[in-house]
N, C-alpha and C positions, 0 to 999 in steps of 0.2 A: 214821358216814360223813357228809360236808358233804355234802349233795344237792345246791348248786348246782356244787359240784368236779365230780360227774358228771355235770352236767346241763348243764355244758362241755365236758366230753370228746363225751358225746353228740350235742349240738348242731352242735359242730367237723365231728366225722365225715360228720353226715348232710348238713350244709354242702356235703360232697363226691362225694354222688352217691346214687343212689336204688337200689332195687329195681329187678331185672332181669327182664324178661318179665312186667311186671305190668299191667292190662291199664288203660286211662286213656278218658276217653270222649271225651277230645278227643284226635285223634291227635297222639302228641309227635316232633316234630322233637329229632334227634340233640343232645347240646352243642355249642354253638359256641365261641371262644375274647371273640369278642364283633361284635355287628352293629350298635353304634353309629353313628348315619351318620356323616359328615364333620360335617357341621350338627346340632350332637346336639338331640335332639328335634325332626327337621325332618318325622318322620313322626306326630309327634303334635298332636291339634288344639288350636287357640289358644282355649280357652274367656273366657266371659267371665260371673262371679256378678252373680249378681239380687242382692246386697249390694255396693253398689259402693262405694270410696273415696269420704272424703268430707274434703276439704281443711282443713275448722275442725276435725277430730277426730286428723286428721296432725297438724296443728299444736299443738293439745293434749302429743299424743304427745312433739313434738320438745320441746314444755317442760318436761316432766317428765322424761325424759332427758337433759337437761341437768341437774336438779337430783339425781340418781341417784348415790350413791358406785360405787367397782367391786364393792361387798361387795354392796349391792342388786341390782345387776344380775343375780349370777351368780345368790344369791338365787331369782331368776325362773324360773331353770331349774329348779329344784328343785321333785321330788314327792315327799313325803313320807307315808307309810305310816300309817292309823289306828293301828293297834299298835306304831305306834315314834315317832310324834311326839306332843307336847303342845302348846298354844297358846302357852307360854312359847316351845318353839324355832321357833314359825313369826317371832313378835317378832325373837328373838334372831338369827336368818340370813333374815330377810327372804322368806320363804318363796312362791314364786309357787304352787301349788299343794297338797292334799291331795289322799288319796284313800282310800276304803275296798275293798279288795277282797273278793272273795266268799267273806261268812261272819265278815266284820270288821262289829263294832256297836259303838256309845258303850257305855263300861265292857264293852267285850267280853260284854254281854249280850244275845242274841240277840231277848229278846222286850220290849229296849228300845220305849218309847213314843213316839209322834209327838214328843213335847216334849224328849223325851231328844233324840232328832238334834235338834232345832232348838238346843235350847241349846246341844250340840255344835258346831255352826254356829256360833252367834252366838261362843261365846268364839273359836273360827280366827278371825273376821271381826275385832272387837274387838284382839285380838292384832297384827290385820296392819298395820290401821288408827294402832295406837300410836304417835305421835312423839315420845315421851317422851325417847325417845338422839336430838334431832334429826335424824332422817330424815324420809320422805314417803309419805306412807300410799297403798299401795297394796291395795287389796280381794285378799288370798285366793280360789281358786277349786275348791270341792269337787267332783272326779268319783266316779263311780260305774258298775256296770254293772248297769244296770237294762236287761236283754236281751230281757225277756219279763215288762214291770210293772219294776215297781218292786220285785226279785226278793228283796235281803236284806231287806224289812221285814215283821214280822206283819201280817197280814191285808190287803197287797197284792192290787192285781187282779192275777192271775198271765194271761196268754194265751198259745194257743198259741205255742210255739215258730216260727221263721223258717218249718223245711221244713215245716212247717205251713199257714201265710200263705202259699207258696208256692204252695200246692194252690189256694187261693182264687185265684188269678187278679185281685184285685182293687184296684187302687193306692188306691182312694179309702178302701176297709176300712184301710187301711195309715194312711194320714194321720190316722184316728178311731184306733187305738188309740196310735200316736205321740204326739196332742196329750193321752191318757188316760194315757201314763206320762206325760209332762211335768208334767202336773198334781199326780201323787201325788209327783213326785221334789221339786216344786218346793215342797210341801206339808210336807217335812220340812225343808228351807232349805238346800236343794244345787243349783248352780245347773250342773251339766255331766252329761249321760249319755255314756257311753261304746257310744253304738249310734248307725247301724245297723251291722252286718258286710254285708258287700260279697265274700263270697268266693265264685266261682265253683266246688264242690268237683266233682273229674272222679274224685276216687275213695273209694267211701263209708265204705270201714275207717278213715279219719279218723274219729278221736273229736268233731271240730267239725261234722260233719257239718252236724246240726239247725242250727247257728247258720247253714248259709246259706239264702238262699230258693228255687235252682233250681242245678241243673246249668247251664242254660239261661241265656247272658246278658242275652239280650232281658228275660228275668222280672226281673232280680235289676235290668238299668235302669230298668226299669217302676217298681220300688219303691223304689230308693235318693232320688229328690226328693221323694217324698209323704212318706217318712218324717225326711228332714232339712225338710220344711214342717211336720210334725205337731209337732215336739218343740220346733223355735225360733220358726214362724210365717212365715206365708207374708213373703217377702221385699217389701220397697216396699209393705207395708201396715202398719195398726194394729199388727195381729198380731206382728209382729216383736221378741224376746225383751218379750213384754208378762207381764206380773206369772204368770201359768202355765205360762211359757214357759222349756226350757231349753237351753243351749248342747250341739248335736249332734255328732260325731266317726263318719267316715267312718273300716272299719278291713277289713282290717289288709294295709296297705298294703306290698306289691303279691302275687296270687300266693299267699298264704297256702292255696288249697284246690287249687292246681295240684301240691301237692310229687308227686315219685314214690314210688310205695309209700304215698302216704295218710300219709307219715310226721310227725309232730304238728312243729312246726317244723325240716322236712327241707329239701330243695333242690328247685324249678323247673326243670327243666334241657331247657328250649325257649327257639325264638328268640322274639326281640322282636314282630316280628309280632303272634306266637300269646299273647304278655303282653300288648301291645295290643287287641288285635278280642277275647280270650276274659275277660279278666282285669280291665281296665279300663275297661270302659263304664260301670259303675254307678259309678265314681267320676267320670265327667264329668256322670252327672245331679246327682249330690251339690253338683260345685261347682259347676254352674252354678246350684241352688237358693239357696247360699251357704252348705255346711258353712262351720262356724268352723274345726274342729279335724281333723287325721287322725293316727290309729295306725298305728306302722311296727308289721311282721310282723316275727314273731320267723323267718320263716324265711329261706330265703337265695332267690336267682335267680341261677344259674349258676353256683352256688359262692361268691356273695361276700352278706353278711352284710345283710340290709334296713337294719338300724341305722349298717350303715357306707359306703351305697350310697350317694355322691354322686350319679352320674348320674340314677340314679331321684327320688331326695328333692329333690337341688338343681336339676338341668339336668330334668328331664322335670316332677316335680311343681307348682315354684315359678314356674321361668319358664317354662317352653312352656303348662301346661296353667293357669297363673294363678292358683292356688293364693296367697292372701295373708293365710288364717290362718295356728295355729303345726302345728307336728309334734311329735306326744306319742310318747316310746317307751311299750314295754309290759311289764309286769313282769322288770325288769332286763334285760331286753334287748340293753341297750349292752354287758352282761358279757360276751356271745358274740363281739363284734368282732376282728379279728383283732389280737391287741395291748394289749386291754383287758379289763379287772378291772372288778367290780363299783364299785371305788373308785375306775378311773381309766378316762375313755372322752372325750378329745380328740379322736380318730376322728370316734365320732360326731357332736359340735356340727359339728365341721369340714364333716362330709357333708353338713350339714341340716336334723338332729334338733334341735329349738328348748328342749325341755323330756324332762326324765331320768325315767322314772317309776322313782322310786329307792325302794322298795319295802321293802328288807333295812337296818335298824336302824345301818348303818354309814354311811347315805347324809349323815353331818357330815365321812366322811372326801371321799366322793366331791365335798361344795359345798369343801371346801379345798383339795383338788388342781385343780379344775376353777378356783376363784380363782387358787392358782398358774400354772396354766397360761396364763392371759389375761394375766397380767403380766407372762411370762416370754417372751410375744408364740405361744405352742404354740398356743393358738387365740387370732386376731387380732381387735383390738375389732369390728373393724367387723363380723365376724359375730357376737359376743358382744350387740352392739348393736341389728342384724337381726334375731335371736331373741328379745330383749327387746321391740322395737319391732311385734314380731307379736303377743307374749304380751299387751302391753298394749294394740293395738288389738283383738283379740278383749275380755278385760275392758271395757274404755269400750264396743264394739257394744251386748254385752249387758246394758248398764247398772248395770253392777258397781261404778261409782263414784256411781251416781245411786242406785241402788236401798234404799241402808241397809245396816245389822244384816239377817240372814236373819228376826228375829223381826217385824220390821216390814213383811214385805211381806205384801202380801193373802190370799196362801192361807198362808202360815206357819202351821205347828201347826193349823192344819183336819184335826182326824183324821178327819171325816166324808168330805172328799176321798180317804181313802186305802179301797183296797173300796169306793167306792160304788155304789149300785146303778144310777146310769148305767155306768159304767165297767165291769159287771159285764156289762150287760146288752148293750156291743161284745163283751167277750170271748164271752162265749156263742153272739152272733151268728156271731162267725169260728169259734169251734168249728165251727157245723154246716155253714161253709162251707167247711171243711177236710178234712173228711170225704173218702174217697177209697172207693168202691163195687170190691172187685176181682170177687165173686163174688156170685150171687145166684141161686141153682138152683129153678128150679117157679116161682119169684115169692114167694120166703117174707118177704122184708121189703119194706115194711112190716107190720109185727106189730098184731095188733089189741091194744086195750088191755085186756082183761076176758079175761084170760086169769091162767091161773096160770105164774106165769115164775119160772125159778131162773136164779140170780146167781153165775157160778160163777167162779175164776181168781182170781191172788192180785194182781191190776190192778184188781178189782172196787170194792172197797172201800180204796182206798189212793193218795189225794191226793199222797203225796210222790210214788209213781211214776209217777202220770199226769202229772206237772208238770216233769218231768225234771231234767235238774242246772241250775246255776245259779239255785237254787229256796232260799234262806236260809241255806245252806251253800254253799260252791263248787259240790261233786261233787254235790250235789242229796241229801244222804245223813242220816242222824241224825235224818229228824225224824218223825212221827208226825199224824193226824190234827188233833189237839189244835193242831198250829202252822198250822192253816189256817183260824181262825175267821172264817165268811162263805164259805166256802168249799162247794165240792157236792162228792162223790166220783161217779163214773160211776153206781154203785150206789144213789145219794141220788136221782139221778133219773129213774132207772130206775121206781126205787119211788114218787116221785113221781107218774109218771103213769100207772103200773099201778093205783093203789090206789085214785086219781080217779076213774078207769071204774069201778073194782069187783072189779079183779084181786087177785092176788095175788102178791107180789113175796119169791121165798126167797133169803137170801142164804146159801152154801154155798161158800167158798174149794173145796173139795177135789170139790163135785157130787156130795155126798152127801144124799138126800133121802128124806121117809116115804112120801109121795105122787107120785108121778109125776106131773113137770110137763106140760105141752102145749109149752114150748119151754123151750131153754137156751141163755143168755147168755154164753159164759167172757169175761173179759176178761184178757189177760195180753200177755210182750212185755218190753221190756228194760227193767233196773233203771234207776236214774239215774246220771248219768257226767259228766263236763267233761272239757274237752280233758286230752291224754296219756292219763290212763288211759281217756280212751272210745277209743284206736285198738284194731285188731282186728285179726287175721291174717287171714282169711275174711270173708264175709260170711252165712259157715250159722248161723242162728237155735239151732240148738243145742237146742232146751224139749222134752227129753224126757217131763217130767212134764207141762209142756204137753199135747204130742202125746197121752200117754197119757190123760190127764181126755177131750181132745176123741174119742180112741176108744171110750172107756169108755160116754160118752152115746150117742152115733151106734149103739153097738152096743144098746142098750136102747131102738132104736128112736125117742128122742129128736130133733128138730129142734135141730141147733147153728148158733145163731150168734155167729161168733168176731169180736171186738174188740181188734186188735192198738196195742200202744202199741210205738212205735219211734222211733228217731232219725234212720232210716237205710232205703233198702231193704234187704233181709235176703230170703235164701231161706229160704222157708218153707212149701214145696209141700208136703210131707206133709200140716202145718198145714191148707192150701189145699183139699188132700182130703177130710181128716176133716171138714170143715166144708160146712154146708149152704149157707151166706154168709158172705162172709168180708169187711169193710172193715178200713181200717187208717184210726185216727185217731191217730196220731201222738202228741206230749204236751199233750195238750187244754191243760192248766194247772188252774186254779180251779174251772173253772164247768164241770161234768162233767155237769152239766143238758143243753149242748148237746146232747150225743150221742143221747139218749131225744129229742130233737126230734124227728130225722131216722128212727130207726128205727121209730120207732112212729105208727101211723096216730092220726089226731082220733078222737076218743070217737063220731061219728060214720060213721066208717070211710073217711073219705076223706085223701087223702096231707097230713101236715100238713106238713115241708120235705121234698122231693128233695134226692138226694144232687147235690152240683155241684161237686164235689171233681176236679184232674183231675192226675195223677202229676207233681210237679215234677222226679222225677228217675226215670231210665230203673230199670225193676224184673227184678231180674237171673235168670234161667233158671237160673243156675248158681251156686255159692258159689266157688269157684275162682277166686281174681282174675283167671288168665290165660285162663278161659274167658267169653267177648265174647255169649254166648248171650242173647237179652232173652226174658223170658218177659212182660210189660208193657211195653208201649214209653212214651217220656215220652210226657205227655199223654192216655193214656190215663186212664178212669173210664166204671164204667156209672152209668145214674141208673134212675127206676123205669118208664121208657117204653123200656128196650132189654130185649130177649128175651135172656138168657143163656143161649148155647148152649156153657158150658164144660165140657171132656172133664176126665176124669183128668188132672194133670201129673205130670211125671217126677221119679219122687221119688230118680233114682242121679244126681244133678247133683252134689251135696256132694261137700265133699272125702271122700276114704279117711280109715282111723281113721290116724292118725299113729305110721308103722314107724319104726325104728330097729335102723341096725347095731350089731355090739356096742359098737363105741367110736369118738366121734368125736371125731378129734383137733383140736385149736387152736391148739397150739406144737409144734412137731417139729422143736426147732433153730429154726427162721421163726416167723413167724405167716402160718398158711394159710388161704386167702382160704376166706370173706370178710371175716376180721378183719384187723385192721393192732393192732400194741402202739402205744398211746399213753401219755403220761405227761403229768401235770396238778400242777402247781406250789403252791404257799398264796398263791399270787398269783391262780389259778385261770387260766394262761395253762398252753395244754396244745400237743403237740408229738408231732408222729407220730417214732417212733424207730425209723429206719433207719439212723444209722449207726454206727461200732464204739461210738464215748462218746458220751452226748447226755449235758450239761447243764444242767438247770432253778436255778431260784431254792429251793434246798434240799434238791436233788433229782440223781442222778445213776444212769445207769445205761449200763452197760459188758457189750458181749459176751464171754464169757471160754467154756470150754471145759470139759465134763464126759466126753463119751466124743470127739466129734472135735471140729475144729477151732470156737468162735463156735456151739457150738448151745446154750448157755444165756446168760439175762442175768441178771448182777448188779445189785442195787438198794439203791441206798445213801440213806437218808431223815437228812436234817440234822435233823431236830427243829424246822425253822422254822415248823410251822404244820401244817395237813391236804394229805397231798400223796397220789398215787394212781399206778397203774400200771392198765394193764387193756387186756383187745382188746377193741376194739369194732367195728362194721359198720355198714354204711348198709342193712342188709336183715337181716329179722329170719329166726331160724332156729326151729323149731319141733323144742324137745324134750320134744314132753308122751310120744313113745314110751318116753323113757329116764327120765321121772316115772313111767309107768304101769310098768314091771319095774322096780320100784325101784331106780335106778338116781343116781350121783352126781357131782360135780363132783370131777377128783381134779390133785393137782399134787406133784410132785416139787419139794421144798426143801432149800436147806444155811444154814444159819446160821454165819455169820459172830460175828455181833452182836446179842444178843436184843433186842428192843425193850425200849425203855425207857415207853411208853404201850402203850393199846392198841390193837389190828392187829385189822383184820375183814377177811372175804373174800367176794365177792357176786357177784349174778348181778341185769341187769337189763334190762328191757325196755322203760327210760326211766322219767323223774321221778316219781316217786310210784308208780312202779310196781317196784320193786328190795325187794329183801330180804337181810343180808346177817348174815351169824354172826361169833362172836369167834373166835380161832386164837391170842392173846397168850400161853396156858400152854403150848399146846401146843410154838407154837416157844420159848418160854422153855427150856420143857422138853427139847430137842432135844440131841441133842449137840454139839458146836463141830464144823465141819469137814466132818461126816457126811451125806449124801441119803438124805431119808426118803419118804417118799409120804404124802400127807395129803388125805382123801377128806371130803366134805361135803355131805349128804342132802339130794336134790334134791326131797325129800316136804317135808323141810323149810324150804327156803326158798320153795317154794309155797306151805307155811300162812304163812309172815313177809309175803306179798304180790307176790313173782314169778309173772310168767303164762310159766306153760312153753313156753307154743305162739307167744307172737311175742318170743324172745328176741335184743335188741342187743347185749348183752354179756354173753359164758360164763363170768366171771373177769375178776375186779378187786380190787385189795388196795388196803387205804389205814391212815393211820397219821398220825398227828400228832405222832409223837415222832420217838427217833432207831431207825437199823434196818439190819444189811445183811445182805441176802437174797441167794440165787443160786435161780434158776426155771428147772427145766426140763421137760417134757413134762405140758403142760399138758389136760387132756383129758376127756371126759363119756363114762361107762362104764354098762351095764346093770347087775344083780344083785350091787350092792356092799354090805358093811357096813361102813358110813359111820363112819370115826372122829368127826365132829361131828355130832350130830344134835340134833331140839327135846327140851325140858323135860329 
């Protein structure tokens, strides 16, 4: 299956509307059809950046745009992908940007050296700079998403995550670890981060959660200027992109943590207002600090597309709020617009969008059509021109024509810059200022140090999961202690200062031990994740074996205390229970030292840091989305001067285990809500099919008639390319009851026409989270003519990577040959034997 053919269909859909009854913490106003005022943008304020215009560097500008063919120009636009560009094609199309995304390194080797990216560097640089074909060298500019450090590099200072820094409370911590990635990013000769995020999240089953800093927008404006000062430099001073320093990106513009249902680039669907006062503050402290850059969100507001949003990007960003760097899209982005292919997105420059972050190894078709289109007048110079004119006064700001080769500048190839032990020694800092105290019964922590302590939980000892995703991989995933050298795990410093006093520090993943300790440490809590697959149906914590270790000690008498890594608030009241004390420190990152600060008393016995952590997002009573219940209200934290007078909490808040009737249908003649039949083209342009013929670019499908009139559709595949059929929903449907009775996806077929490729059939619960099996022999195998029923094991596509319980779409066929199908009674049964199943 093409993932991004469904991950268009997907997009489309959720485009169009959210989860029903789901519960949001900022109250959401109905849809509207639109509240633009008469005066658009007359309710937004007129900002004004501390990097202000500077008429000899206009002037600059307008000369080099004069000497500019239209092949450079377009050029400008273009972001081209470490995995699919080399320094010959940034030459050859003029390239205005690179970028590496996460878990991309020079020679695709992860545990590349500081000289590796630099020399990496310097040849894009080298490259862009060439006027060998007579043109005019323009400096290249490498981004990155250095979210938490300088995240894809070995032995990076890792810090805590956002919702982390959130708990501290504190802008100026923000502006020290900002100008601490900048240093390490600029250290390998890349001169753009792709931080901060600016999203305001109101619902925590978003998988992005961690990446914001508070529910709370007051927090999140508190810190969007410290940390667009940390990364470029304070504005109208020295500091300002000075040799440390690098180019910051406000993201992801607009609404990105408003969607309903938490859905991973879903739809906003409130008024402008509440996109104003809740959504947007943190990006008017950004610009009035002077971000350079901002990221369009891949999600939608009100149904229409960020990537394709004039009034937001053009009439609200540029001219009312004064916005005069460029607008970067975000991993293909521009695909989703309504109209537009990953190869063809005029929409978007039109709306805004300054620069393509063209990502997918195709992006020479998208700089060619994008060239046609400016000459054919489909996008008009003068905004071809406007977005060049931005892209190249940001470059000159940051001294991108002054500065050299990335190997020439000051901290270039300084591997000592990268992990240093300053740098280490902020993150640690914010570690223990992150820290968030929920429970603390009798006064058991702080812990004296001369004790005998076991180490218990599978968070104890394991760097990757303390440091969560966006950690050398995307998803935070694949890597092992060995890829954190300079690094602490929670349990390194645990035993660090157990062993100083004179204690004794047991490490036991499972809390098995020959001596009985005097206390027990578990640390555990969610694996590591990145957006899409971090969304979640719930918000129940789920750690049975958790639960059971922390019952196991408690019952032997044992003092526990539990150390929760998370991204998110989670219920976790049993947890809460079984525990003597209970803090959440979130995903520390590297320096796992902090944590042993705060819990453990000086060798003297007196408090070495207090806990001063305080909840940047409401901590929920209940797991239920639609139940509003707070068991921690925001703001909430104890420290070691408040008496804990905490009762039992209610451990029946979780949801039910998940029932199922015996069959639930999907197509019955219709497609019944909440799904809608879509159809997606090899152009990746997708189309809800309501009526009798729908037409795509290779693609057709026709209701025709099996027992009455228009209850099945025919689908007939050109062989043009990857094209798809499938229902999908804007709200996910939970079938882990019809996983647990073994139970399967089944569909009534007639074959017309056997495919001439192969045919898969799938179930998804969005991008990288789908799984999906072959069906080619089967219907090869079928009879001409005839309706069969064809059933496929819903055990099985759960081991391929479907998550049963937050499912978008029950059924989807795709095929890149030719094919004609008739579909009818589409539908997920209990206690089936699956004619497809695994191995």
């Amino acid at each position: 299956m093409n993932k991004r053919i469904l991950l268009g269909v997907i997009s489309g859909l959720i485009a169009g509307g959210g989860l029903a009854g789901c519960n949001e913490k900022v109250s959401q106003a109905a849809p509207v059809a639109s509240e633009k005022s008469a005066q658009l943008g007359a309710d937004w304020p007129a900002l004004t950046s501390r990097v202000a215009k500077d008429p000899a560097l206009e002037a600059r500008i307008d000369q080099l745009l004069g000497r500019m063919t239209l092949e450079e120009k377009v050029g400008q636009l273009i972001q081209a992908e470490l995995r699919a560009v080399t320094p010959q094609d940034v030459q050859d199309f003029h390239l205005g940007s690179v970028l590496n995304g996460g878990g991309s390194f020079p020679n695709n080797d992860k545990h590349a050296s500081v000289d590796d990216w630099v020399a990496l560097a310097d040849a894009f640089y080298r490259a862009s700079m060439d006027t060998s074909d007579g043109g005019v060298a323009i400096p290249v500019v490498w981004g990155t998403d250095a979210v938490h450090g300088h995240n894809n590099v070995i032995g990076a200072t890792l810090f805590p995550h956002n919702i982390a820094l959130g708990a501290t409370r504190n802008p100026a911590l923000i502006r020290e670890i900002a100008a601490a990635t900048a240093a390490e990013v600029a250290a390998t000769g890349i001169d753009w981060n792709f931080s901060p995020t600016l999203a305001v999240v109101q619902d925590d089953r978003w998988g992005r959660t961690y990446e914001s800093y508070s529910e709370d927008p007051a927090v999140v404006t508190s810190y969007a200027g410290p940390m667009v000062e940390g990364l470029q430099g304070v504005a109208q001073s020295d500091e300002l992109f000075a040799e440390s320093r690098v180019i910051a990106t406000a993201k992801h513009f607009i609404a990105d943590g408003g969607t309903t249902g938490g859905i991973d680039r879903g739809d906003a669907q409130f008024g402008e207002q509440q996109l104003k006062d809740i959504h947007a503050p943190g990006y008017f402290t950004a610009i009035e600090a002077g971000v350079q850059t901002v990221m369009v969100s891949f999600s939608s507001w009100q149904g229409e597309k960020m990537h394709g949003h004039k009034y937001l990007l053009t009439d609200v960003l540029k001219n009312r709020l004064g916005f005069d760097g460029f607008v970067v899209g975000d991993w293909m982005g521009h695909a989703f617009v309504d109209g537009c292919s990953t190869v063809s997105c005029p929409q978007a420059i039109n709306a805004g969008l300054d620069m393509f972050m063209a990502s997918d190894p195709d992006w020479k078709e998208l700089y060619n059509n994008t060239l046609a289109q400016v000459r054919d007048g489909t996008i008009p110079i003068a905004r071809l021109e406007d977005a060049v004119r931005r892209i190249l006064r940001v470059k000159m700001r940051a001294g991108l024509f002054d500065k050299g080769a990335p190997s020439e500048r000051a901290l270039a190839g300084d591997a000592s810059a990268i992990g240093s032990p300053e740098h280490r020694a902020v993150a640690r800092r914010a570690v223990r200022e992150s820290l968030v105290l929920l429970k603390n019964r009798g006064g058991l922590l702080p812990l004296a140090r001369d004790q005998r302590v076991l180490v218990a939980g599978d968070g104890a000892d394991n760097i990757g999961k303390q440091a969560g995703g966006w950690t050398i991989s995307w998803q935070g995933t694949g890597n092992d202690n060995s890829d954190f050298p300079g690094a602490t795990s929670i349990y390194a410093g645990i035993a660090a200062a157990v062993e100083a006093a004179g204690g004794e520090a047991l490490l036991s993943e499972d809390g098995s031990f020959a001596q009985k300790p005097d206390v027990a440490i578990v640390v555990f809590g969610e694996d590591p994740y990145a957006e899409m697959q971090g969304d979640i149906a719930n918000l129940d914590y789920r750690g049975d074996s958790d639960l059971a270790l922390l019952k196991k000690l408690q019952a032997q008498g044992i003092p526990v205390v539990s150390l929760f890594i998370t991204g998110r608030p989670l219920w976790v009241n049993p947890e809460i229970n079984a525990s003597d004390a209970f803090a959440v420190i979130w995903q520390p990152g590297s320096e796992g030292g902090g944590v042993a600060d705060v819990i453990f008393r000086k060798a003297n016995g007196e408090v070495n840091y207090d806990f001063v952590g305080r909840l940047p997002f409401t901590w929920p009573q209940a797991a239920a989305p639609e139940n509003a219940a707070v068991q921690y209200a925001f703001d909430f934290g104890l420290d070691y001067g408040t008496e804990d007078m905490a009762a039992l909490l209610p451990e029946e808040s979780g949801p039910s285990e998940a029932s199922a009737e015996r069959e639930l249908r999907v197509f019955a003649g219709r497609a019944l809500a909440p799904w809608s039949l879509e159809a997606v083209d090899s152009s990746n342009r997708s189309r809800a099919i309501t009526d009798s013929v729908t037409e795509l670019n290779g693609l057709r499908v026709q209701a025709v008639d099996r027992n009455v009139q228009g209850d099945s559709r025919r689908v007939q595949w050109g062989g043009q390319g990857p094209a798809s059929i499938g229902f999908f929903a804007n709200q996910r449907t939970d079938l882990s009851g019809y996983l647990k009775s073994g139970g399967a996806l089944l569909f009534d077929v007639k074959v017309d026409r056997a495919p001439s490729s192969d045919v898969r059939v799938g179930i998804s619960c969005g991008t990288d989270c789908l799984a999906e099996l072959p069906v080619t022999e089967l219907l090869r195998g079928a009879e001409r003519g005839e309706w069969q029923t064809l059933s496929v094991s819903l055990q099985c596509l759960a081991e391929q990577g479907a998550r049963m319980d937050m499912v978008l779409s029950p059924f989807y066929m795709t095929t890149a040959g030719e094919m004609d199908v008739s579909v009818n009674s589409v539908r997920v049964a209990r206690d089936v034997d699956a004619d497809i199943e695994c191995g």
